[in-house]
DOZASE-988556 format. One record per residue (C-alpha): residue number from 1; y, z negated, x negated; residue in three letters. Coordinates in Angstrom, 2 decimals. Example, Ala and Ser with C-alpha at 12.3 -4.5 7.8 and 13.67 -1.06 7.14 Angstrom:
BEGIN
{1; {-4.50; -7.80; -12.30}; "ala"},
{2; {-1.06; -7.14; -13.67}; "ser"},
//
This chain:
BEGIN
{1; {-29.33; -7.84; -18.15}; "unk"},
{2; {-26.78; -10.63; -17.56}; "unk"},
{3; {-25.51; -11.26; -14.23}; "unk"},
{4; {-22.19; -10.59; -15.42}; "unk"},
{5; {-23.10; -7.09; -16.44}; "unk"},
{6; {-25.86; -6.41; -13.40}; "unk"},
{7; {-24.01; -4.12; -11.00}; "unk"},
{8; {-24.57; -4.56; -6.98}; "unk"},
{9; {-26.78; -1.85; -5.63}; "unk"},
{10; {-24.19; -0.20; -2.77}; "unk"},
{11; {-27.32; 1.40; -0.54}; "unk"},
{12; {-28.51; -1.53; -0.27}; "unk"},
{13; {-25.72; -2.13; 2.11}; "unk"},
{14; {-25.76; -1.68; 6.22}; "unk"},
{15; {-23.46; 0.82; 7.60}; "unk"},
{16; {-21.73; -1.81; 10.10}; "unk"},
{17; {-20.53; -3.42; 6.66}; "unk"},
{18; {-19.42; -0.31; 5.28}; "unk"},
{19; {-17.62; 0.73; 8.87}; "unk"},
{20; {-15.76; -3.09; 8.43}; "unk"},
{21; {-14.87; -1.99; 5.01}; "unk"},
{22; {-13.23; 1.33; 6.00}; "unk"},
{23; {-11.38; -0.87; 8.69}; "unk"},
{24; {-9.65; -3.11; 6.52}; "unk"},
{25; {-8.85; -0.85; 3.83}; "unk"},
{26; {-6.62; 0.60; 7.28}; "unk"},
{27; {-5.47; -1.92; 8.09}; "unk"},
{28; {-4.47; -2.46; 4.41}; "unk"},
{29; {-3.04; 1.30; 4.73}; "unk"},
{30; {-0.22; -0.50; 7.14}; "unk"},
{31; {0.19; -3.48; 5.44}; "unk"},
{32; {1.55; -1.94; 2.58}; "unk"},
{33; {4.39; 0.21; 3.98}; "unk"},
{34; {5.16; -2.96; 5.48}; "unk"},
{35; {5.75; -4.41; 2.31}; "unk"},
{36; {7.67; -1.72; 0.82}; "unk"},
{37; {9.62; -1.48; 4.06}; "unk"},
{38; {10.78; -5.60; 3.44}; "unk"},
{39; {11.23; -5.34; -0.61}; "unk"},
{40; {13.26; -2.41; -0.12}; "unk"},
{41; {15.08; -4.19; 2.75}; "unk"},
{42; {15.93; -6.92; 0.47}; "unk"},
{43; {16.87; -4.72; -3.02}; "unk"},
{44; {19.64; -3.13; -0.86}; "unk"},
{45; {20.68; -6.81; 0.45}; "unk"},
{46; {20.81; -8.11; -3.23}; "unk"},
{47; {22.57; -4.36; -4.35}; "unk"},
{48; {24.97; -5.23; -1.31}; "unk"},
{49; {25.50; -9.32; -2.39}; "unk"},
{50; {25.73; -8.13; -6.34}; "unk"},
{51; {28.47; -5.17; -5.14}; "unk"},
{52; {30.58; -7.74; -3.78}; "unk"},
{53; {30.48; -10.14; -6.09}; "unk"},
{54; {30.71; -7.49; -9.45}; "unk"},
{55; {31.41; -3.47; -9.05}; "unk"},
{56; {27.93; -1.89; -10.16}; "unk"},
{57; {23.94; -1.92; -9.97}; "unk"},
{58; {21.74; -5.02; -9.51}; "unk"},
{59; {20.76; -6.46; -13.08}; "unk"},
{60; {17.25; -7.18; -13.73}; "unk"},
{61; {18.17; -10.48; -13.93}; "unk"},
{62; {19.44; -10.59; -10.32}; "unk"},
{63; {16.64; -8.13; -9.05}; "unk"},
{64; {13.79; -11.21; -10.45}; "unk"},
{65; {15.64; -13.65; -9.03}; "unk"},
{66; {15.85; -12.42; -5.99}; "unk"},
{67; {11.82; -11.90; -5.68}; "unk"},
{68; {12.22; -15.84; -5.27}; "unk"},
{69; {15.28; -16.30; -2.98}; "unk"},
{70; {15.73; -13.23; -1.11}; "unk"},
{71; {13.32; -13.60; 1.86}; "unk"},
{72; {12.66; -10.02; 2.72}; "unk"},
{73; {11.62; -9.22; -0.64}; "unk"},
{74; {9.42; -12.65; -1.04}; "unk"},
{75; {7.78; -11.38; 2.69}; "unk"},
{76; {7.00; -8.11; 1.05}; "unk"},
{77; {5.12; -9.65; -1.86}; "unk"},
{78; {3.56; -11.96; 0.00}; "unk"},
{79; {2.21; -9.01; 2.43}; "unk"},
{80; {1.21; -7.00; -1.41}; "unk"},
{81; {-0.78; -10.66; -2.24}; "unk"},
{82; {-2.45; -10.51; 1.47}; "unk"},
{83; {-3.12; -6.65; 0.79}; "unk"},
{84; {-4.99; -7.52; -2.40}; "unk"},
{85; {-7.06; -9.80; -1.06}; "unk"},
{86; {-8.64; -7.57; 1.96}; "unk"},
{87; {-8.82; -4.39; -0.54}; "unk"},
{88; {-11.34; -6.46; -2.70}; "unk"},
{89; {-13.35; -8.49; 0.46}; "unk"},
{90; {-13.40; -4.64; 1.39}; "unk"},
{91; {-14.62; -3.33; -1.66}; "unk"},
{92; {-17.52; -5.66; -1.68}; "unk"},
{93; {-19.31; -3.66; 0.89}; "unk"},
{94; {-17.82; -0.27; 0.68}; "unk"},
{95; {-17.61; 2.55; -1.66}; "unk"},
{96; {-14.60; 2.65; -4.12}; "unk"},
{97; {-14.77; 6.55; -4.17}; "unk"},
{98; {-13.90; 6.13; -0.21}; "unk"},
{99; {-12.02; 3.47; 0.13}; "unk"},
{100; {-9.28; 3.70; -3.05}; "unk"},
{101; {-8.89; 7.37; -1.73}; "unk"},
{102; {-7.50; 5.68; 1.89}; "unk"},
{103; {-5.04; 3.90; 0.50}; "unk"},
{104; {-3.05; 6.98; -0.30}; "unk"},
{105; {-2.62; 6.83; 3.60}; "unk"},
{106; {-0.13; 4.43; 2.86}; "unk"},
{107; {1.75; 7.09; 1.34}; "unk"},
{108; {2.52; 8.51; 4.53}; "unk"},
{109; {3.30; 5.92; 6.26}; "unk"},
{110; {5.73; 4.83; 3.51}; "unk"},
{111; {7.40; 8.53; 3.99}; "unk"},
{112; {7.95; 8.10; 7.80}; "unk"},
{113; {9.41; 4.19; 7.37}; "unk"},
{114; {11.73; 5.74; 5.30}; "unk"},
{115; {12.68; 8.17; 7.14}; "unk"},
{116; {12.86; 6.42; 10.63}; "unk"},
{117; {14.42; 3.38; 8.99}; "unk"},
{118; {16.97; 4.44; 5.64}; "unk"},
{119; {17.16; 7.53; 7.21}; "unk"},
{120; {15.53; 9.18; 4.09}; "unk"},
{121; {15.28; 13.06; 3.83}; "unk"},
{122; {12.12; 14.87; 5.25}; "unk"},
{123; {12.16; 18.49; 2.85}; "unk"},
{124; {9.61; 20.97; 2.93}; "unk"},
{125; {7.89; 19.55; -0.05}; "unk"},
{126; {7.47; 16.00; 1.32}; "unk"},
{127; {5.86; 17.76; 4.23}; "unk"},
{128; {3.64; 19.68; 2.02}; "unk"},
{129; {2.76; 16.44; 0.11}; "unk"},
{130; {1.77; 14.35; 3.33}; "unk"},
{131; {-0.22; 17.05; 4.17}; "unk"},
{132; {-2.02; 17.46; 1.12}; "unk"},
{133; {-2.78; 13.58; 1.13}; "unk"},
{134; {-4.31; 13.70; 4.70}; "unk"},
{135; {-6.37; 16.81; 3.96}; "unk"},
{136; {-7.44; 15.23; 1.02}; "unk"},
{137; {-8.26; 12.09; 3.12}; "unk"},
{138; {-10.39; 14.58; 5.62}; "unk"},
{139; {-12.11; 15.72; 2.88}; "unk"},
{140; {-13.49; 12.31; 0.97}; "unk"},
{141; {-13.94; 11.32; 4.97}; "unk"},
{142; {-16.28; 13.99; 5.82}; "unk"},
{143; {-18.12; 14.37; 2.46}; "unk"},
{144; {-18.72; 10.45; 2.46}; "unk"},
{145; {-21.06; 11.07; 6.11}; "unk"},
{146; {-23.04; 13.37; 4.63}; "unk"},
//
């Protein structure tokens, strides 16, 4: 078999790798609401900058630009390109069916930034949602120590 095509044997590797692994892929969890937080800063920015200048939405054409020249939404990017790289250092040492799972975290974190910061609506079946993504976080958690 070709190196290319070999796969890495993943009990080969030591728990304190696999403990760093679930730590970054945390981390990661925060980085990306962080992101979202800054490109959604910067769409309503350019919706505010495009409303002033012509009476309707953002174009596409303004909304790509503005990846390049808006700085929040450049930031946010940036922090999805830093994201990417921890995810895979992580994945070298851990397992994908426990760490892709945590990144759903994210999700909940994403629902409180908006809520705490656009003042987004919190309805029953948001709650019911973030629930069901940390119970199904528990779960993966607990059946990954056994």
């Amino acid at each position: 078999m070709s190196p290319v095509t070999a796969l890495p044997e993943m009990h080969g590797v030591d728990a304190a790798k696999r403990r760093q692994a679930v730590l970054i892929v945390l981390v990661c969890t925060l980085i990306i609401p962080a992101a979202q937080y800054l490109i959604k800063l910067g769409a309503n920015q350019l919706a505010a900058e495009q409303h002033s200048v012509h009476s309707g939405s953002v174009s596409l054409q303004a909304a790509i630009l503005g990846i390049f020249t808006n700085p929040s939404i450049f930031s946010g990017y940036c922090l999805y390109g830093i994201f990417t790289v921890l995810f895979v250092y992580a994945l070298r040492h851990g397992e994908l069916s426990i760490l892709y799972p945590l990144i759903s975290l994210s999700y909940v974190w994403v629902a409180i930034i908006g809520l705490v910061a656009f003042h987004e609506a919190m309805n029953p079946p948001k709650l019911v949602g973030i629930a069901i993504i940390m119970a199904g976080v528990t779960v993966l958690g607990r059946s990954s120590t056994k």
